[in-house]
C-alpha positions as CSV (number, residue, x, y, z in Angstrom):
1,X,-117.6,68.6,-96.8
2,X,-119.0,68.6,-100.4
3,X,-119.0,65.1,-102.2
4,X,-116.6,67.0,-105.0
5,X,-114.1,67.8,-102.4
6,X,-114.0,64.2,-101.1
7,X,-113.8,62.8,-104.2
8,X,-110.8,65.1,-105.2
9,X,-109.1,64.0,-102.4
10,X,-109.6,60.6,-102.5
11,X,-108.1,61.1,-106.4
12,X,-105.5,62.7,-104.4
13,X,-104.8,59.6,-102.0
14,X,-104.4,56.9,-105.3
15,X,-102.1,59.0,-106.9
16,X,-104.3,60.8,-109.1
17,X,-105.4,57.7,-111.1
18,X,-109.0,57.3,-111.5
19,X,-108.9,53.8,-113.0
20,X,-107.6,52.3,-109.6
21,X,-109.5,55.0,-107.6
22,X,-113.0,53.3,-109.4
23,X,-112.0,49.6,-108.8
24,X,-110.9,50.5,-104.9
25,X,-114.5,51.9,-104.7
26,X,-116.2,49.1,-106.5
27,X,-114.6,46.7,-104.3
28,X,-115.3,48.4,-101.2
29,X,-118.7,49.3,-102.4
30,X,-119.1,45.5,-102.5
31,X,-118.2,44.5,-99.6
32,X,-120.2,47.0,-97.9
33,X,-123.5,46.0,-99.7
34,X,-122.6,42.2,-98.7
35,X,-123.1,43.6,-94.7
36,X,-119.1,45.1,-94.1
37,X,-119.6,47.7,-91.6
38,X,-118.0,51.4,-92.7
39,X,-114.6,52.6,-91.4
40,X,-115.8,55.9,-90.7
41,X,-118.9,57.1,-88.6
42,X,-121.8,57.8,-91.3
43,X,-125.4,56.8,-91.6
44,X,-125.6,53.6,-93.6
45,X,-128.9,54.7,-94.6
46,X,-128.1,58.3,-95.8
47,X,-125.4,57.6,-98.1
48,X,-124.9,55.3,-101.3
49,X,-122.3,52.4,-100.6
50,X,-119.9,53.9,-103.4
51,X,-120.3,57.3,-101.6
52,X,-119.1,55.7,-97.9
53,X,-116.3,54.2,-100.2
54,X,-115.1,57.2,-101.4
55,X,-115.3,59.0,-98.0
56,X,-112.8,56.3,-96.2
57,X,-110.5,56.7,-99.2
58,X,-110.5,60.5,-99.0
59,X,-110.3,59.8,-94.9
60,X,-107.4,57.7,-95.7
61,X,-109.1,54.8,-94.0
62,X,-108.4,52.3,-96.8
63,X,-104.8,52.2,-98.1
64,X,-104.6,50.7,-102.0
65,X,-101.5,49.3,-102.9
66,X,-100.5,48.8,-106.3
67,X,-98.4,45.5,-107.4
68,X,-96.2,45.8,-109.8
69,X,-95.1,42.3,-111.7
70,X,-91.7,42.0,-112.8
């Protein structure tokens, strides 16, 4: 599948809000380049660390949950 696609659906899995879709892959993107292993079966080596991100977040692999203060 085409980057684009994922991304759209990754989009699609945080509610359609790119501001919490860019800090989930940030974060993840993070903790992969600090030696994390990815939850889905790519090539380290092939793909940028915010690209893996983005795939398990399309994959549904990584669930973000939004707090909301009171």
């Amino acid at each position: 599948m085409r980057l684009e696609k994922i991304a759209a659906k990754a989009l699609e899995n945080v509610g359609y809000d790119r501001y919490l879709l860019s800090i989930a892959v940030a974060k993840r993107a993070n903790e992969l380049a600090t030696g994390s292993m990815p939850l889905i079966d790519v090539d380290i080596k092939q793909y940028k660390y915010a690209d893996i991100a983005i795939m398990e977040i399309a994959e549904g692999k990584i669930k973000i949950e939004v707090k909301k203060s009171s």
